[in-house]
N, C-alpha and C positions, 0 to 999 in steps of 0.2 A: 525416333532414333537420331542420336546426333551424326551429323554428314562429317562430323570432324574426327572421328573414328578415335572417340573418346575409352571407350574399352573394347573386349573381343566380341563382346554381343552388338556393337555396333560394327565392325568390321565385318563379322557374315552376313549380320541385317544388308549393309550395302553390297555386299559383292553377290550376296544370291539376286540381289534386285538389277543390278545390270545384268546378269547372267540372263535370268529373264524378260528384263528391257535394255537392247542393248542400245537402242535410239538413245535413252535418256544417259547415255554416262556422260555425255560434252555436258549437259545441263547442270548433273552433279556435281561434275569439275568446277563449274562457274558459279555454283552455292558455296562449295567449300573454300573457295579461294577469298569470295565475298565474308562468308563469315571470318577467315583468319582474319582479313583487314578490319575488322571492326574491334575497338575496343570500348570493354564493360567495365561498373564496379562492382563491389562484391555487396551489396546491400541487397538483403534476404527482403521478402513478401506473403504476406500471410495466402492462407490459400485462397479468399477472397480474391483479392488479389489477383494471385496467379490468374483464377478462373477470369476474372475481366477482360485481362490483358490475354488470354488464348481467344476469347470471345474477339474481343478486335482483330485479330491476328485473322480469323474464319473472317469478318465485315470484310478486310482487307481482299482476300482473296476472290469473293464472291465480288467486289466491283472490277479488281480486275482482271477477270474469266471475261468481261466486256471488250476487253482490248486482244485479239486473240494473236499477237503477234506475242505476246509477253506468257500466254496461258502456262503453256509447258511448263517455262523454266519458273513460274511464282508458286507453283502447286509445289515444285520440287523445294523449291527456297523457304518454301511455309514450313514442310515436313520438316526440314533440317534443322529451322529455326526454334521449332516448340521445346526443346531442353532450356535453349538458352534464354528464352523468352521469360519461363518462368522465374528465371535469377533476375532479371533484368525489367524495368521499370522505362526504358525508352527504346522501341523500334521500331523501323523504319524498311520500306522498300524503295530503293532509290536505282536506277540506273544509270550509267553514264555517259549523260547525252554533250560532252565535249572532252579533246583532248588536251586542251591547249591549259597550259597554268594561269589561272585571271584569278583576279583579287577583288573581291568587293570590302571596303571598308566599312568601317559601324564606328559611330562614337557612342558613346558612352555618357549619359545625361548626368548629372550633380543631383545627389537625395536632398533633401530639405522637410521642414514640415509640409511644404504644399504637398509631397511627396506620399504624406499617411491618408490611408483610410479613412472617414471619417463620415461621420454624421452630424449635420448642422439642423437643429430643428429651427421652424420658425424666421430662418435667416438670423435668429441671436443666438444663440448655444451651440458649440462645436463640441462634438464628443468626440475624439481618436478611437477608431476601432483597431484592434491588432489582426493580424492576418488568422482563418479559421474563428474568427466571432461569429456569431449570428444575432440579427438584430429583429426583435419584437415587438412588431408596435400596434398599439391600439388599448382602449380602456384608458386612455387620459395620462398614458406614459409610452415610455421607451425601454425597452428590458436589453440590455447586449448579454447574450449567455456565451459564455468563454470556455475553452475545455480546460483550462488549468485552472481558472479562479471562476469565487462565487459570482452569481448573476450579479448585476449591478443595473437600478432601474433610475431612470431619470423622469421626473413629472415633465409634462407638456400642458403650458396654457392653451384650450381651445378658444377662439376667438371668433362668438358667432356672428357678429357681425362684418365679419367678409372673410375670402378666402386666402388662408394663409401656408406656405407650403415649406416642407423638410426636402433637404438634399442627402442623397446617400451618392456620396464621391469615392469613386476606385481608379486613382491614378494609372499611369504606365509603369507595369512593373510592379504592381500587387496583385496579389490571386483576387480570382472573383468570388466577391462578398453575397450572401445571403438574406434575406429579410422576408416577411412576412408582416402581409399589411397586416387594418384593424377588420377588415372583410374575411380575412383567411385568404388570399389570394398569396403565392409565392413567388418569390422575384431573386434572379442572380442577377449580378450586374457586372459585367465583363471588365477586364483593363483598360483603361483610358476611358471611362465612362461614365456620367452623372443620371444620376433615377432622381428625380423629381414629385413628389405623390404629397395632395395635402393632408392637414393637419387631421381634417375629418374629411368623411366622403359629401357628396352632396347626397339629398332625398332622394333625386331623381335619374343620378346616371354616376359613375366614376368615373374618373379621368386623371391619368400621371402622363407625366413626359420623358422621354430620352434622345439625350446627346451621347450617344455611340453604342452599344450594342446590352439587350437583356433578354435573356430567358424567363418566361413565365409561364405559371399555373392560375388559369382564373376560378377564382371560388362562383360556384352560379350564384346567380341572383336575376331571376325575371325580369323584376321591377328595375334592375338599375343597372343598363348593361356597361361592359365596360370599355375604355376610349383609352389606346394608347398613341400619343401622339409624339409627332417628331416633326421635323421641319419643313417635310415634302411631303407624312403621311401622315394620314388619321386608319389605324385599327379598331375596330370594333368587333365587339364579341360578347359574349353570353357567359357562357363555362368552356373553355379549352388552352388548351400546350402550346404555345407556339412563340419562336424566334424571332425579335426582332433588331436589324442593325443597320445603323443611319450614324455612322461618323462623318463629322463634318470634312475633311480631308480624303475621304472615298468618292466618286465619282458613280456610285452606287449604293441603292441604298436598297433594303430584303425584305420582307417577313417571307418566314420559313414552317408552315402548320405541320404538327407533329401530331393533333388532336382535336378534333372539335371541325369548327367551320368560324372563319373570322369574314369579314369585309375590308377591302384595304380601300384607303379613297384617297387622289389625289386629281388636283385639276380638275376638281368637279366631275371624276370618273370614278367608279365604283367596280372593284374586281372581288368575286367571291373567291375563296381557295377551299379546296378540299385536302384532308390530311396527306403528307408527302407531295405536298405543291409549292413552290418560291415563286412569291411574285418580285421578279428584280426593278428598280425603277432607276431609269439613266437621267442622274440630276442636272446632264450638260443638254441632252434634246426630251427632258422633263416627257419621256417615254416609257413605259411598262411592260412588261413579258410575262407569263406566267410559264415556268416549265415543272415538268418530274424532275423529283432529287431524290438523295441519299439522305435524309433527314439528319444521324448521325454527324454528319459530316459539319454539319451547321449548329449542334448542341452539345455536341462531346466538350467543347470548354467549359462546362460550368461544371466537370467532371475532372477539369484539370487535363484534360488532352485536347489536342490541337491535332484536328483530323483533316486531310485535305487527297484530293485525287487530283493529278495531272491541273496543278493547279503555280502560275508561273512562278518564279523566283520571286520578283518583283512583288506580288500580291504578299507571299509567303514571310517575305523581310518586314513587309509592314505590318503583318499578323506577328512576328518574332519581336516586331521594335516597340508593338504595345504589351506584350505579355514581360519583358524584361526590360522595357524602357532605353531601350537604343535607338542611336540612327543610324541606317543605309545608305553608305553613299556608294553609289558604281563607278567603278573606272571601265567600264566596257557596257556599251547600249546593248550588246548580243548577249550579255548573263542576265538581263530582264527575261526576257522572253522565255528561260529553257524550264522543265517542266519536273515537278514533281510528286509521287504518291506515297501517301506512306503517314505516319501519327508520331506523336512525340508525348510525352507524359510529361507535364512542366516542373523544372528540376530549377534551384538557386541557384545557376548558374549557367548562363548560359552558350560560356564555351565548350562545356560535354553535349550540347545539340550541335553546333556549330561542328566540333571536331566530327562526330558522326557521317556529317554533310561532306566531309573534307577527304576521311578516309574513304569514302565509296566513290566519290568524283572527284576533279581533279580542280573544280572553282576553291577558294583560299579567302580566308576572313583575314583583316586586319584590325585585331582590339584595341582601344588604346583609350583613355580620357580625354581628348580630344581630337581636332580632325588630321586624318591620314592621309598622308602626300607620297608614301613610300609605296611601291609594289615588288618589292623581295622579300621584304619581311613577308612570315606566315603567322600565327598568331600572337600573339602580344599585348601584355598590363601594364602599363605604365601607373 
């Protein structure tokens, strides 16, 4: 039922429910007031769709029954929100942890060709992918299958005598691309991030590399397990699910097992994980943890959501400034730090997440194509 007492069956629904509970009516008040401030578009979603997006909406809930200071009023704010949910393609639970008016600034990067998708095989052929391609490779080609036009396949020279490797590049500010080695193994590959995998596998083991962050499915194979490497870590694995992210400008770097059982190794240390484990490794005291997670939380982007729990500003701008290709600049050290839970659905533009942030708290973006010196402006294209 909607809390916005959108017809008369929602106006008995709520008034026999405080009659009943009359603890919860300050709660209700503080749902209803929260949803008027929020503004939506009106673009429809199939019932797939919907059903996903209810599904997150329950993930959301059940992490935060964790926090029990917040329990009450997100059970009530959940109920209210399920009408609107299902119109709506970006929501969020946000509370508001400052009053004061601050401004964090973003610029806004320049497109360019460095800008596109693409696939380089070999380090000599560049192929442009378009955003929703899927790349195929193996059998002595490259297939990109597109949803508006026919497949289009490009031959690849093997070269057996040494090893030679393709890049699959997804800028800041492109959606994450799709591939499929020649093993069957499947690979997304996030914004701001280069997958690396050669031309063939070797006899004896696989091995691809990345620079900033991939979800993958490994195809089993006994005989040839498989090695994902990055700068600080070497993965190993058999057959299994699991997230990997090592951007070079992070001060942390993950695997995140969703499936299976990997090996993470670094500094000549070797950690097992078992499914719903993150091994985090801190690349300034070259240290490792392993904790419980919300696996979600760390693979909902290759799904086009950006899922995060009580998780800083700070972090959250630089997850926002690769998925749209912006940059953060703060004018207040105390808007780092403040906190928040909630998913976003990645939308072309990223002033409808931005505004959402703005209407439920009181911190303020300043847009613009280059860098911002003003703090009255609220947001703004130049």
């Amino acid at each position: 039922r909607s809390v916005l007492l959108l017809t008369d069956d929602d106006v008995e629904f709520w008034d026999n429910y405080v009659l009943e509970n009359p603890e919860k009516k300050q709660e209700i008040e503080a749902a209803k007031q929260l949803l008027s401030s929020m503004t939506f578009d009106d673009e429809t979603y199939s019932e797939q769709e919907k059903l996903e997006l209810l599904a997150h909406v329950n993930d959301q809930v059940k992490s935060i029954r964790r926090h029990r200071l917040y329990v009450g009023f997100y059970k009530i704010f959940a109920a209210a929100c399920v009408v609107a949910l299902l119109s709506v393609g970006v929501y969020s639970f946000f509370a508001p942890f400052t009053s004061d008016n601050q401004v964090a600034t973003i610029e806004k990067n320049r497109s360019n060709f460095e800008k596109d998708t693409r696939l380089i095989i070999a380090g000599e052929r560049t192929i442009p992918l378009e955003e929703g391609d899927d790349v195929l490779y193996g059998g002595g080609e490259a297939t990109i299958s597109s949803i508006n036009q026919q497949d289009e396949r490009y031959a690849v020279d093997v070269n057996d005598s040494k090893i030679e490797y393709n890049e699959l590049i997804v800028p800041k500010g492109r959606r994450a691309s799709h591939l499929v080695l020649e093993d069957g193994s499947k690979v997304w590959v996030n914004s701001g991030s280069t997958f690396r995998f050669p031309t063939t596998f070797e006899k004896n083991k696989r091995e691809v590399y990345v620079d900033g962050e991939i979800y993958i499915e490994i195809a089993k194979d006994a005989e040839r397990p498989f090695f994902v490497k990055t700068s600080e870590m070497s993965v190993r694995a058999l057959g299994t699910r699991f997230n990997v992210m090592a951007y070079p400008e992070e001060m942390e770097a993950a695997v995140t097992l969703v499936h299976g059982k990997v090996g993470v190794q670094t500094d000549h240390r070797q950690q097992i994980l078992q499914p719903d484990e993150q091994y985090v490794y801190q690349t300034t005291t070259r240290r490792g943890t392993v904790r419980k997670v919300d696996v979600s939380q760390y693979v909902d982007w290759k799904d086009g959501i950006l899922n995060f729990d009580s998780m800083p500003l700070e972090e959250l701008t630089r997850r926002l400034g690769r998925w749209y290709d912006v940059d953060f600049f703060f004018v207040a050290e105390e808007l780092k730090t403040l906190k928040y839970s909630g998913a976003f659905k990645k939308y072309n533009d990223i002033r409808y997440v931005l505004n959402i942030i703005e209407e439920i708290t009181n911190v303020q973006f300043v847009l613009n194509e280059r860098t911002i010196d003003r703090k009255s402006a609220r947001l703004n294209s130049s």
